[in-house]
VOSE-994180 format. One record per residue (C-alpha): z, x, y. Coordinates in steps of 0.1 Angstrom, whole numbers, plus 5000, padded with zeros to 4 digits. Layout:
REM VOSE-994180
ZXY
...
END
This chain:
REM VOSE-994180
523650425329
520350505311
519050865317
515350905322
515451115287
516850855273
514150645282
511350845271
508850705245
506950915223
503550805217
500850785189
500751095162
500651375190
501851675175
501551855206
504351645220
506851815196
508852125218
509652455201
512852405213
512852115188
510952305162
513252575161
516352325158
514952205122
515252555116
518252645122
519652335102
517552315070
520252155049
521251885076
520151565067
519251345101
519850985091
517850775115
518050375120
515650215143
517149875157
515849625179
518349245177
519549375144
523549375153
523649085123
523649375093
523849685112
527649775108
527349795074
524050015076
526050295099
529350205070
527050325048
525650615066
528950705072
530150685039
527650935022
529151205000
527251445014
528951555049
526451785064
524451505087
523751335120
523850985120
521050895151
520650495161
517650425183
518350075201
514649975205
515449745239
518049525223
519249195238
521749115217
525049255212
523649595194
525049775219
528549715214
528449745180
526950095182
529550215212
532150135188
531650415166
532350665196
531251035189
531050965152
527150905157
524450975183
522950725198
519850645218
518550375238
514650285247
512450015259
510949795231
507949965216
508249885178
509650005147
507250375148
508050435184
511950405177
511350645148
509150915166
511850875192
514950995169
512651245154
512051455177
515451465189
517151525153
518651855144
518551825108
516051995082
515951675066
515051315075
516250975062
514850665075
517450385069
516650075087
519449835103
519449565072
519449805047
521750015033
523050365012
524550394978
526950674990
525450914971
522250844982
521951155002
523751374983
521151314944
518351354972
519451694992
520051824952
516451754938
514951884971
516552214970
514252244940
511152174958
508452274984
508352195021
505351945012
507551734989
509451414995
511751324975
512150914967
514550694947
514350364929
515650054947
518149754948
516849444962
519549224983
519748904998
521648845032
525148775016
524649124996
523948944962
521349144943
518148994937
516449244915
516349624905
512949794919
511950144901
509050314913
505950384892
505950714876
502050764885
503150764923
503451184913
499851154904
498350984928
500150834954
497250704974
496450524940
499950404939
499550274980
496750094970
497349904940
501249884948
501749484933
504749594912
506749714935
505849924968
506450244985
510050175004
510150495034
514150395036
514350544996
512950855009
514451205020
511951415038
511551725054
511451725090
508651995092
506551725075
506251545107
505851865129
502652015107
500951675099
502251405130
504351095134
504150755128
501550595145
502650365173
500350095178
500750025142
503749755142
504149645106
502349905089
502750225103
504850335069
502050285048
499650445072
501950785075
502150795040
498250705038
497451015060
500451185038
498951155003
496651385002
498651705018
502151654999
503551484969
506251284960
509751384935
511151064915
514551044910
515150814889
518450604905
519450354924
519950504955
519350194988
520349904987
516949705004
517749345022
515549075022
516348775050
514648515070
514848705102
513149025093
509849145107
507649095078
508648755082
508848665120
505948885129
502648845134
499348915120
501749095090
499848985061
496249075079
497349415088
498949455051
495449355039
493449565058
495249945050
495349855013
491749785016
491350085037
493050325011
491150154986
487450235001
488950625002
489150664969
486750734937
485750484915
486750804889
489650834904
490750464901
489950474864
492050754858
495050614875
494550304853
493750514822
490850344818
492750024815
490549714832
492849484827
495449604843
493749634872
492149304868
495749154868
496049394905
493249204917
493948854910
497748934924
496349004958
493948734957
496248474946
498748644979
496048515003
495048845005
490948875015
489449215021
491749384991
490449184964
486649174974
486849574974
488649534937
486149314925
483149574934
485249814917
485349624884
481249564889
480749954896
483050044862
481449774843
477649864850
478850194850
479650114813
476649954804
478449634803
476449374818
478449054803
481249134823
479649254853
477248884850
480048684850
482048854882
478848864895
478348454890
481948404894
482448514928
479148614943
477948284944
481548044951
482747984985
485248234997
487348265023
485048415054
486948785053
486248825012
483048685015
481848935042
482749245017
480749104992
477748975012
477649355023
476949474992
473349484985
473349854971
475949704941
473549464932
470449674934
472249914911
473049584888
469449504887
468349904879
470849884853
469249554838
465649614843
465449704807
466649364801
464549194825
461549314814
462449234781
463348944794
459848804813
458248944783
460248734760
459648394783
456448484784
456248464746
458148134744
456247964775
453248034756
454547864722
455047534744
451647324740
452547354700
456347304704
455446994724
453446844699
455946884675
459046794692
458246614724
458446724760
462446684767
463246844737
460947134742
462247224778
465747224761
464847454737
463347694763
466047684784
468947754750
466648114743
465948184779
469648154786
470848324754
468148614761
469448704796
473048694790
474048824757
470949034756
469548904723
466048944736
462848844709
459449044710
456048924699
454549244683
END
């Protein structure tokens, strides 16, 4: 029979909600790692995500499954492993809820999210608990990653960006190589108790928003190993839920509008194409509100730069085509960008009325000597060559 406090459901980010009972639990287990694993109608993969748990060279930790209201046969599956784990059961409320949930009931120092699909390298824990050691309370330590299909075959080897330890808001934003995976992770459990929890009403991206809200108070280790094995499957949630791909579009974009066109460039090195090659990723993903903000980023950097070819052509490229609704209201909202364009060329287009001036005036002889058609053509050749590559004629 369920107890009421096994019922309970944290809520939201609410530090508040956190005990000092529970605060001083974390500290008197700093080197426990508290392996958590959120589950709701996962009893498919989740034996050998507990095997794995279980199997971790490092002994000192709490293996914690949350059943997130389960109606399949989760249950027995768990009860199976008797007293060798702890296990809790709750309403459905989502992937953060179950999470929150087992955090605030954990005694370790340490936190590892694995989720019921996934699994351990056995010494996943033990290469993470090492490099910690080494580092501040604000530090989470993450691995590389092995990608898996259902029948355990390995699809690819993921390794995480060594810029993530520069800027890892950068590296949440522009993440089309490979992404930030919270199950590689090993984090300190006072983390969560100085800066909040996962958010709850977020359902399939409250990862990316904790480590949104994350970036700028702690930074990220890299070790550079293979450390989770990652399982990709029909039946997971980014594929049988809703609304994934919107909500995945909208905190990239979010994270994206946070940041400094400065400090974009400098995570790119100053390399344009590169992020170029981000942008038309997203865009050719389906994704809307991501790539409109990219594309005013390459217009700011380009007038920025003084170079007006390349800010003409995104400008005429996009500006002007029809978008899908979402993109198209980022860039119909962006009035001050083109003002800026047009201070930036006003040089140019003065030059530039000057210079038509000069040629509309040349018209009554040009059309005696080459005709009307002809003459408009020719206009139209310098007018065009003037205003786009800049190659602008005064009459003195």
């Amino acid at each position: 029979m369920e107890t009421a406090e096994s019922m309970m459901i944290c809520h939201n980010c609410d530090v508040s909600l956190v005990s000092k009972c529970e605060k001083d639990e974390i500290q008197k287990c700093p080197d426990k790692v508290s392996i958590i694993i959120p589950v709701y109608n996962g009893a498919n993969y989740l034996k050998e995500a507990i095997d794995s748990a279980l199997a971790q060279t490092y002994k000192n930790i709490e293996i914690i499954v949350v059943n997130d209201g389960s109606i399949d046969n989760t249950d027995e599956i768990v009860k199976s492993y008797g007293n060798q784990i702890k296990y809790l059961k709750k309403t459905n409320g989502g992937v953060a809820s179950a999470l929150n949930y087992g955090l605030k009931v954990m005694t370790g120092g340490y936190f590892s999210w694995l989720s019921h699909d996934d699994k351990y390298y056995p010494e996943k824990i033990e290469k993470q608990i090492n490099c910690i050691k080494n580092c501040d309370d604000n530090t989470i330590v993450i691995s590389n990653w092995t990608m898996i299909d259902s029948n355990n075959n390995i699809i690819k080897e993921n390794y995480i960006d060594s810029r993530l330890e520069e800027s890892s808001a950068c590296f949440l934003a522009f993440d089309v190589k490979t992404f930030l995976n919270g199950c590689a992770m090993l984090i300190p459990g006072i983390i969560f108790v100085k800066f909040g929890y996962f958010d709850e009403n977020l359902k399939s991206t409250q990862d990316y928003d904790m480590w949104f809200r994350l970036s700028s108070k702690i930074k990220f280790k890299i070790i550079d190993d293979q450390l989770l094995y990652s399982r990709i499957h029909p039946n997971q949630g980014s594929f049988t839920m809703t609304d994934v791909l919107y909500n995945t579009d909208l905190i990239h974009s979010q994270i994206i509008q946070s940041l400094s066109l400065e400090e974009i460039i400098r995570y790119f090195n100053k390399n344009i194409s590169e992020l170029e090659e981000v942008f038309n990723s997203f865009y050719y993903n389906n994704y809307k509100q991501t790539p409109a903000h990219i594309l005013k980023i390459l217009i700011q950097y380009y007038i920025q730069n003084n170079e007006f070819n390349n800010a003409s052509s995104v400008i005429n490229r996009y500006f002007t085509k029809d978008l899908p609704i979402e993109m198209k209201d980022v860039l119909d909202d962006n009035n001050k960008l083109l003002n800026l364009y047009n201070k930036k060329m006003s040089k140019n287009i003065s030059n530039y009325s000057r210079a038509k001036n000069y040629y509309i005036s040349r018209t009554k002889s040009t059309f005696r000597e080459y005709g009307l058609i002809k003459t408009v053509l020719l206009i139209i050749k310098k007018i065009y060559r003037i205003f786009l590559h800049g190659k602008l004629a005064r009459k003195k």
